[in-house]
C-alpha positions, 0 to 999 in steps of 0.5 A: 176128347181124341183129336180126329187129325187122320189125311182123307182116305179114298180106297183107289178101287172106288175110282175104278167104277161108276157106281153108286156110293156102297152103303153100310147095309151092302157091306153087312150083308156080304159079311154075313154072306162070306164071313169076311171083316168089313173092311175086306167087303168093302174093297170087294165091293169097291174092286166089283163095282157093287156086284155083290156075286163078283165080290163073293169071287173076289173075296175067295179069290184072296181066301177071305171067304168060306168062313161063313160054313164056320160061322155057327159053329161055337169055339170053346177051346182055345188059349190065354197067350201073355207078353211082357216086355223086356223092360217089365213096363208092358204087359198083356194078356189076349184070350184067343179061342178055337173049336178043338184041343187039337188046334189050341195046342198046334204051333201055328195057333200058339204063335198067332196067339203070341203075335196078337199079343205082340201087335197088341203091346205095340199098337196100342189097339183099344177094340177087337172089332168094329162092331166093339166100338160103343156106339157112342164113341163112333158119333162122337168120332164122327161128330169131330170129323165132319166138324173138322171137314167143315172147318176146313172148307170142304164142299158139303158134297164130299163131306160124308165121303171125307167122314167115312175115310177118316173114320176108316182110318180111325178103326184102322188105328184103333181097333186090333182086327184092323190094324195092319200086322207089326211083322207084315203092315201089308196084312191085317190082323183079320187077314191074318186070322182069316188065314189060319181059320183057313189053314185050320178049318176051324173058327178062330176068333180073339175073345178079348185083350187086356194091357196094362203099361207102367203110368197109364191111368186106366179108366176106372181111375 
């Protein structure tokens, strides 16, 4: 069982504003209005006091909206990008697929798909998305987590917004979308996805990873 031993993690926006706590519904419900990551909602959010049009601004301000008119569209095309380290212990393999034949082709998809496989090598990301995580893995994280608050003597109060941090922080470590980008920890995989579908004007999405390093048992053994 993993150790949950993440520092408290409280966006500064959410200090901003007197404005009841934002609820996982609210957050879905942007995504699903904008096409932006859940974590990106949820500093909009935070950032507009629990406006939701004043999100929606805010997260085209950034260009993290917009999405949404790709959101049905179905990318078929796209590329298997490989990466093996230069001492032939590390290796991945990461599907990222598009709409057109033109975009997998252009340079700029090739080299994000490149620095996906590069950031998945070095980070070690075990999920493309949140909503990736099985559902019993994020009970159990969790779980751990309210468990160690208690432990430490946190008031009952804060515990559910000391949970959510950490596991903030968790998905932070552990899910590729939103780990911070290894070339520009100021910006997240997603916000780097989001760029290039902007770019591009097609859907971008990472299909799927695999990596495999020299000792590491794998789960099927």
């Amino acid at each position: 069982m993993r150790n949950c031993q993440f520092q408290d993690v409280t966006p500064r926006t959410l200090r901003r504003c007197e404005v009841a706590e934002i609820t996982v519904e609210e957050i879905k419900k942007l995504r699903e209005m904008t096409g932006a990551g859940m974590m990106d909602c949820k500093k909009a959010l935070a950032e507009a006091c629990g406006d939701t049009q004043k999100a929606i601004e805010i997260l085209r301000t950034k260009g993290l909206a917009g999405i949404e008119k790709r959101a049905g569209r179905e990318a078929k095309e796209g590329i298997v990008d490989a990466y093996i380290h230069a001492t032939g212990k590390v290796g991945v393999l990461v599907e990222v697929d598009c709409e057109t034949d033109f975009v997998a082709r252009s340079e700029d998809f090739k080299s994000f798909a490149h620095d996906v496989a590069l950031q998945v090598a070095a980070a070690k990301p075990e999920f493309v998305s949140r909503e990736a995580v099985p559902e019993d893995v994020t009970k159990r994280e969790m779980a751990i987590c309210e468990a160690q608050a208690k432990e430490e003597g946190k008031p009952e109060n804060v515990i559910p917004r000391i949970v959510e941090g950490r596991m903030d922080k968790f998905y932070e470590t552990f899910v590729l979308l939103e780990q911070p980008f290894i070339k520009d920890p100021d910006v997240t995989i997603e916000q780097l996805l989001g760029g290039l579908a902007a770019k591009v004007g097609e859907k971008i999405e990472i299909r799927r990873f695999s990596r495999f390093e020299i000792g590491e048992v794998s789960a099927e053994e």
